[in-house]
ROSE-713657 format. One record per residue: residue in three letters; x, y, z of N, C-alpha, C in turn. Coordinates in steps of 0.1 Angstrom, whole numbers, plus 5000, padded with zeros to 4 digits. Last residue first. Layout:
N
ALAXYZXYZXYZ...
END
This chain:
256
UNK237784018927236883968913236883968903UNK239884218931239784098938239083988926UNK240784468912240184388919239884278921UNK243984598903242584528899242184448909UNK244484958924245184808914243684708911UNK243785168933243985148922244385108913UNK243385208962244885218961244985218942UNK240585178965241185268970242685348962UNK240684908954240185038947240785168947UNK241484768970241984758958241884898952UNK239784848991240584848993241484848980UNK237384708977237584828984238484868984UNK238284418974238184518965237684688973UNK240184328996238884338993238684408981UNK242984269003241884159003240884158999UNK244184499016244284459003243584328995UNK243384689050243384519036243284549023UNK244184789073243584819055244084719051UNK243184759103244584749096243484759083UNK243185139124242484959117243584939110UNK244185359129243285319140242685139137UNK242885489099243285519107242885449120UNK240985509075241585329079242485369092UNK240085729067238885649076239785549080UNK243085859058242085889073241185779077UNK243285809032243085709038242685729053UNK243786089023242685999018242185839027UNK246086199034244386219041243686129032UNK248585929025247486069020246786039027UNK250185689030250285799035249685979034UNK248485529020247985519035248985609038UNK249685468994248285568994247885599010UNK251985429000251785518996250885538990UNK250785149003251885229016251785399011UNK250185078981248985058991250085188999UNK252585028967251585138962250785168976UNK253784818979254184998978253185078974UNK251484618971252284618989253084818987UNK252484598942251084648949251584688965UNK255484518950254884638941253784708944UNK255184288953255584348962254984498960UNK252484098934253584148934253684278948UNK250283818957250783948949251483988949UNK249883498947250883558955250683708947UNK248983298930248083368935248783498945UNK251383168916250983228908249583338917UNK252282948933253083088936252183158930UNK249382778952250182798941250882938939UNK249582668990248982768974250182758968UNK250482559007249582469002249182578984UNK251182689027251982659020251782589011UNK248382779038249182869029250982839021UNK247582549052246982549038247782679031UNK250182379072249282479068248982499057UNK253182309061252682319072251782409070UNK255482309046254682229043253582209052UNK257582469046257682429055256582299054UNK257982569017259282439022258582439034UNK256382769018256682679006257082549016UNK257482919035255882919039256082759030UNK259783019026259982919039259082899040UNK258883148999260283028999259482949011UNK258083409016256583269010257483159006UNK260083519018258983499029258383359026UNK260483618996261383528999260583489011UNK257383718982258483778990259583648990UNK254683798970255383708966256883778969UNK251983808997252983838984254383768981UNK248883759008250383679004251083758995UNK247784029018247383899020248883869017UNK248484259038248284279023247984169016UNK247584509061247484389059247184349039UNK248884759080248584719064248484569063UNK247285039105248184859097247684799087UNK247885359115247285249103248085109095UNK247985639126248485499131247785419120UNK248585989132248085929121248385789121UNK248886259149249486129147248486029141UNK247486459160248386489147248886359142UNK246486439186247986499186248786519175UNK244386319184244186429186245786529187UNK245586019181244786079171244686239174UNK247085919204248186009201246686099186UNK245985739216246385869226246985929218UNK244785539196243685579207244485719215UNK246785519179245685589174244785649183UNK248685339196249085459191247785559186UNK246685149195247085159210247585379201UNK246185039170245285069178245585149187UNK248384959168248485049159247185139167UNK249184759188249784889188249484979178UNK247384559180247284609195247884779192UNK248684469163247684549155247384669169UNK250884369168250884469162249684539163UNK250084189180250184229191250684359181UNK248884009158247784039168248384129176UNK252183949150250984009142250084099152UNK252683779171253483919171252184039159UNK250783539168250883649183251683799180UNK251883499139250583549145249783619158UNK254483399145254083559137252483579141UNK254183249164255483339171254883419162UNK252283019155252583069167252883179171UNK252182889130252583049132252383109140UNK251482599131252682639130253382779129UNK248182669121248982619125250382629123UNK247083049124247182899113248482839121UNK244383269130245683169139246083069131UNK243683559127243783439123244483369123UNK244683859133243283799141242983679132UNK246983809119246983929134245283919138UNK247183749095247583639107247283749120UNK246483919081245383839082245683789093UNK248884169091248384069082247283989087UNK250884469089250384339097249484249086UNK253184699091252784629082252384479091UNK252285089099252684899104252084809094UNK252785419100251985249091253085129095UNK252685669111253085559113252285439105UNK252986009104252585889101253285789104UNK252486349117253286189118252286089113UNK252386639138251786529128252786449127UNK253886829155252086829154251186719143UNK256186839158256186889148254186909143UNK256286679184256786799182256386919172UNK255386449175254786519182254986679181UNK257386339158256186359154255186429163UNK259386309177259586409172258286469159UNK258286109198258486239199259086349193UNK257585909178256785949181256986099187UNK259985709173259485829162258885929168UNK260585549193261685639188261285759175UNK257985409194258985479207259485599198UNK257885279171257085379170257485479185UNK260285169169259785229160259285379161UNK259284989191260685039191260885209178UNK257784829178257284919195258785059194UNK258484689159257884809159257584919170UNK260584549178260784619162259784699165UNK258484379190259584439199259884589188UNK257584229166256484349180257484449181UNK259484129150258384159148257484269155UNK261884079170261884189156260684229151UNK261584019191261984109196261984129179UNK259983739182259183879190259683999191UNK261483619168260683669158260283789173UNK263083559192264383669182262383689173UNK261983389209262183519213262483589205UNK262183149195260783209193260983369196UNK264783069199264083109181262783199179UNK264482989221265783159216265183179203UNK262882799222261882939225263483069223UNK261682639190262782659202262482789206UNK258882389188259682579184260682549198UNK257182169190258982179185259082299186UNK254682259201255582159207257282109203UNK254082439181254482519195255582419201UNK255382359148254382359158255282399173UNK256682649126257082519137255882489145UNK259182829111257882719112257382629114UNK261683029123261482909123259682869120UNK260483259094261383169102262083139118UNK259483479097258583389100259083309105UNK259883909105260483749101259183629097UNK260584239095259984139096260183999097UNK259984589088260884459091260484309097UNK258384829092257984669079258384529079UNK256885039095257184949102256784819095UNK257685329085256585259080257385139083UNK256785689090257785539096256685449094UNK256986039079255985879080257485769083UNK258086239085256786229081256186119085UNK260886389097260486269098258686269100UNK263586609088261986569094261986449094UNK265586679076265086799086264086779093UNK267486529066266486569062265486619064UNK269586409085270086419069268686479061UNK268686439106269786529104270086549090UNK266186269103266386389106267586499103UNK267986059099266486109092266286219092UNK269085969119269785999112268986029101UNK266885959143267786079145268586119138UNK266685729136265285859132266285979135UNK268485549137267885539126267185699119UNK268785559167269485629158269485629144UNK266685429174267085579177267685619172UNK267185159163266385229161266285379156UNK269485149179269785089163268685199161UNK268185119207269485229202269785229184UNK266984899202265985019209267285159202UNK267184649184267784699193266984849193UNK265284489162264984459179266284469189UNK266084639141265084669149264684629162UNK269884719132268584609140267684649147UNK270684909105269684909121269384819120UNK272385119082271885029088270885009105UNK270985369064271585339074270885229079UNK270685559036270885419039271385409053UNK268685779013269685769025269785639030UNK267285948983267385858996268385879003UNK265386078959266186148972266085978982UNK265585958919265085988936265686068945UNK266385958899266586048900265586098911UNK267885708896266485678889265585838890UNK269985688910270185718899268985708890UNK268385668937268985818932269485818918UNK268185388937266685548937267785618935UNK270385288933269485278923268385408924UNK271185358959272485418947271285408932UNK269885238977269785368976270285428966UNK270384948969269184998965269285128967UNK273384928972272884908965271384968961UNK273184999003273985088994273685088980UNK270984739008270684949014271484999002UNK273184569003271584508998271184719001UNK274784579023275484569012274184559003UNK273884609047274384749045274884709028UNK271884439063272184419057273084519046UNK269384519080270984499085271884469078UNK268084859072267884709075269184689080UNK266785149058267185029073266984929069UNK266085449040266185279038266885239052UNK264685719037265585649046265485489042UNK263285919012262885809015264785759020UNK261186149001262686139004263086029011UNK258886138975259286158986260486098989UNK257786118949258386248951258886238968UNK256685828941255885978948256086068948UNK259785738939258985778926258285868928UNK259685708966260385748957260685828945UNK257685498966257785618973258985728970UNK259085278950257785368944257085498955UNK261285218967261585268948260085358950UNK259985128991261085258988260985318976UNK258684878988257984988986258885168988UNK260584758976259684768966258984908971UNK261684709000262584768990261284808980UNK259784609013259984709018261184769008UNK259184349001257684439004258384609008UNK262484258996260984248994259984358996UNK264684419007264684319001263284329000UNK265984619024267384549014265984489009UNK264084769044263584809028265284739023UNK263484699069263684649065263584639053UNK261785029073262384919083262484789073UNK261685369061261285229052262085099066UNK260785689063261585589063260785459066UNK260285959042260185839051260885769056UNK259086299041260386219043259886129051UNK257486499013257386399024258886349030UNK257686648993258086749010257986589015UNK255586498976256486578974256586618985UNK253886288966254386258986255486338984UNK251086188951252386278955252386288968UNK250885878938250585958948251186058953UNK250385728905251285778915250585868925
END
């Protein structure tokens, strides 16, 4: 475990997968951890569990690809917890999986306005109070697909690659200001995510067996090691869970 005692997070789409998982064990760190998503009956439920597990949380809902949902996410962070340390931009889609020549483009707009849009939004609505305070962490959750194009991921791969843009983008004007920018690339895990990768039959990643898929689990841990000075050098890059370096880092078993 990584102590993240005094920390306060918050978690973008923590009702279900990679981001509920990684609540509980930030949690565990010792830090005070905001749960969002849109889902308010999946939040109540998981905040009622950290706290009877004898965590500090909070639940408010938010659509991330509304700018106001957002705002009022960090603003409700703050009132209920005096700060805002780390925003860890998680929320996320895939669905529809589609070659370009069938994607419907209202289907294609909704992954951009949750995927990019979401984090731009995020990191908008965080940043001036991380400024204020002279530090902040922001972690974005991106992936191999954000400089590797596989057929029929069109809409996550461009939103990916336009993640990374921003983590970049936030590290290049904000690093001298205390603000701390780093994307998580964790390869496949085994989310509800990978269900529609499964069923779409499209591409060698629907093509893998479930058993190669990492638990969500690791995905929290990593998050809460890329909220310690320790991870400084990945500042500005996305940190892979792909390499044993990386493995290491975080102190799960290695690739090999």
């Amino acid at each position: 475990m990584f102590d993240l005692k005094d920390k306060v997070i918050l978690v973008t789409g923590a009702s279900r997968g990679i981001g509920a998982s990684a609540a509980k064990i930030l949690a565990k760190c010792g830090a005070s951890v905001v749960l969002t998503a849109r889902s308010e009956d999946a939040l109540t439920e998981l905040c009622d569990e950290i706290k009877t597990d004898g965590g500090k949380a909070a639940a408010i809902t938010c659509d991330v690809a509304t700018y106001q949902d957002v705002e009022k996410a960090i603003n409700f962070t703050i009132e209920t917890f005096g700060k805002l340390d780390v925003l860890v931009n998680n929320a996320g889609v895939i669905d529809p999986i589609t070659r370009l020549v069938d994607s419907d483009p209202d289907a294609w707009d909704q992954v951009v306005d949750i995927n990019f849009k979401g984090v731009y939004h995020g990191i908008r609505a965080a940043l001036p109070s991380m400024l204020s305070q002279g530090s902040g962490t922001i972690i974005n959750i991106s992936s191999g697909a954000a400089t590797y194009v596989l057929e029929g991921w069109s809409h996550y791969c461009s939103t990916k690659a336009a993640v990374l843009s921003l983590t970049q983008a936030v590290h290049l004007e904000h690093q001298e200001d205390g603000i701390r920018s780093i994307g998580l690339s964790p390869g496949t895990v085994a989310t509800h995510m990978q269900v529609a990768i499964k069923d779409s039959g499209i591409n060698k990643v629907s093509q893998l067996d479930p058993s190669v898929h990492i638990s969500p689990d690791w995905v929290g841990q990593a998050i809460a090691y890329l909220c310690t000075p320790d991870a400084d050098k990945y500042c500005g890059t996305d940190f892979s869970l792909k390499t044993d370096e990386g493995r290491l880092a975080v102190g799960l078993p290695t690739v090999s």
